[in-house]
MIRO-366654 format. One line per field, with one value per residue (C-alpha): y, x, z; residue in three letters; residue number from 0; chain. Coordinates in steps of 0.5 Angstrom, whole numbers, plus 500, padded with zeros to 3 digits. Example, Ala and Ser with C-alpha at 12.3 -4.5 7.8 and 13.67 -1.06 7.14 Angstrom:
yy = c(491, 498)
xx = c(525, 527)
zz = c(516, 514)
code = c(Ala, Ser)
pos = c(0, 1)
unit = c(A, A)
# end
This chain:
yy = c(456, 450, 452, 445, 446, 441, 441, 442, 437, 435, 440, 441, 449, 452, 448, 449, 448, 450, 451, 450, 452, 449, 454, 451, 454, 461, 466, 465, 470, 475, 475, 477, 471, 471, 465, 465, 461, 460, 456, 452, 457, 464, 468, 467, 471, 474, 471, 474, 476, 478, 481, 478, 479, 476, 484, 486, 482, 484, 480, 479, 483, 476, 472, 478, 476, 469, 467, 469, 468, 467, 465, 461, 463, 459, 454, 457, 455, 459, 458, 459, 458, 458, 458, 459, 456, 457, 453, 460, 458, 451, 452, 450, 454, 457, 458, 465, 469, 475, 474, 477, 480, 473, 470, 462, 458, 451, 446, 448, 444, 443, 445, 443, 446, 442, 438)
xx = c(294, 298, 306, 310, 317, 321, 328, 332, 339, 346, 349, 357, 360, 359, 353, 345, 338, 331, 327, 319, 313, 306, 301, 294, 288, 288, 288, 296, 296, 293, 299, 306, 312, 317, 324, 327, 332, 337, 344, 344, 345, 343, 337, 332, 333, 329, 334, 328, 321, 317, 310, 304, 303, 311, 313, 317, 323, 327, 334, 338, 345, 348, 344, 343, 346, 345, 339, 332, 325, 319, 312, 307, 300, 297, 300, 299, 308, 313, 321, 328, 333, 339, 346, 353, 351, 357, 357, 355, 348, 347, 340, 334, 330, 323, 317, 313, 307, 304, 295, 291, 295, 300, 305, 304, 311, 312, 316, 322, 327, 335, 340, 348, 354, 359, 364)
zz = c(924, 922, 919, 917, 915, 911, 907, 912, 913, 912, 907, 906, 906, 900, 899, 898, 901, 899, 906, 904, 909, 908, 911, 913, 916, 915, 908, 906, 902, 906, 910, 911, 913, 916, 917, 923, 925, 932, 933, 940, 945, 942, 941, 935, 929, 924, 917, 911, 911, 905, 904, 902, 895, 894, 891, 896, 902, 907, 909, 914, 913, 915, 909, 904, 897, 899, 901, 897, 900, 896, 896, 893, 894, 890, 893, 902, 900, 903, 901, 903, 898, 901, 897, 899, 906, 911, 918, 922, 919, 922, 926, 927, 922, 923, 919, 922, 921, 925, 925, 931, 936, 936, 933, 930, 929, 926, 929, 926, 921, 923, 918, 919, 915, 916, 912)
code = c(Unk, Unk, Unk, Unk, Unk, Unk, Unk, Unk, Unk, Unk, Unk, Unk, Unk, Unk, Unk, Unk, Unk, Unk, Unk, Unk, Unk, Unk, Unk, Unk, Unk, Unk, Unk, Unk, Unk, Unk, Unk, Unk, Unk, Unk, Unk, Unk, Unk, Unk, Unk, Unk, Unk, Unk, Unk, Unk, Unk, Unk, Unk, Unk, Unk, Unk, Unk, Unk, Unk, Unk, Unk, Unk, Unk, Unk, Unk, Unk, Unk, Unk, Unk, Unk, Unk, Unk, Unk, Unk, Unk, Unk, Unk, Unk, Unk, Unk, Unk, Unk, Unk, Unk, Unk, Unk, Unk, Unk, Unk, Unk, Unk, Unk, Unk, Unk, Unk, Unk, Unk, Unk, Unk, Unk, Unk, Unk, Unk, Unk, Unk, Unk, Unk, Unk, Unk, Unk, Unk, Unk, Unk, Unk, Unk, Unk, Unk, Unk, Unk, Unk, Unk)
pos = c(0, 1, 2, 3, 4, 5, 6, 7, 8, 9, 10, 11, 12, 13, 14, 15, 16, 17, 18, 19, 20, 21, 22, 23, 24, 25, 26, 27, 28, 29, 30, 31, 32, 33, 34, 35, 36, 37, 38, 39, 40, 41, 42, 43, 44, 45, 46, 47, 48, 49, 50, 51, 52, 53, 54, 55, 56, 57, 58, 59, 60, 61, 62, 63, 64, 65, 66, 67, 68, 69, 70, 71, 72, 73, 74, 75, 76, 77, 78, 79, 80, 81, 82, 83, 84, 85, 86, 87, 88, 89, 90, 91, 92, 93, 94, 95, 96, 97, 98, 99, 100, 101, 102, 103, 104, 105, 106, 107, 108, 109, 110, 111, 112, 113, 114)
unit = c(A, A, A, A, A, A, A, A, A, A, A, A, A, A, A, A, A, A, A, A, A, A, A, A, A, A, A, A, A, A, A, A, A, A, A, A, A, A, A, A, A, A, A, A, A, A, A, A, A, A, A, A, A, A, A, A, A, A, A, A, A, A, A, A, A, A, A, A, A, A, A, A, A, A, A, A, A, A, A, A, A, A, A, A, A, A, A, A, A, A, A, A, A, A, A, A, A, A, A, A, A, A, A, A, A, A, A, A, A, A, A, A, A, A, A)
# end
C-alpha cells in the first residue's frame, strides 16, 4: 500500500488549496479514506472521511462548510478541496485508510496559513 500526498504549501487567509492522495497497491475504490492532519504540538486529528463508493462523507465540526473531500476511483485519487483556509488550519496533512486490521499514512504534505 502506497499513499502520496501533494498540493500542500503557502496560502494567505481566505485563500485556497486542493489536496490529492494518489493511491497504489491495493483496490482503491474498495476502501473508505480518510484526511487527517496535525498542527505542531498537538494530536492527530480526523479533518474528513468519505466512503468507497464516494456517496456519503463525514467532517470535522471545525472544517465543515469549507472543505469538501472527494474521490476518483478511477483514477485510486483522493481530494481535499480546501477554501476559506484560516491560520488555525496550518498542519501537516495526511492521506489515511484502514485495510487488514491496519492503519496506512502517507508521508503527509504541509499547509501554512498565514499573510
Amino acid at each position: 500500500v502506497q499513499l502520496v500526498e501533494s498540493g500542500g504549501g503557502l496560502v494567505q487567509p481566505g485563500g485556497s488549496l486542493r489536496l490529492s492522495c494518489a493511491a497504489s497497491g491495493f483496490t482503491f475504490s474498495s476502501y473508505a479514506m480518510n484526511w487527517y492532519r496535525q498542527a505542531p504540538g498537538k494530536e492527530r486529528e480526523l479533518v474528513a472521511g468519505i466512503n468507497s463508493a464516494g456517496s456519503s462523507t463525514n467532517y470535522a465540526d471545525s472544517v465543515k462548510g469549507r472543505f469538501t473531500i472527494s474521490r476518483d476511483n478511477g483514477k485510486d485519487t483522493l481530494y481535499l478541496q480546501m477554501t476559506s483556509l484560516k491560520p488555525e488550519d496550518t498542519a501537516v496533512y495526511y492521506c489515511n485508510t484502514f485495510r487488514r486490521s491496519r492503519n496506512y499514512w502517507g508521508q503527509g504534505t504541509q499547509v501554512t496559513v498565514s499573510s
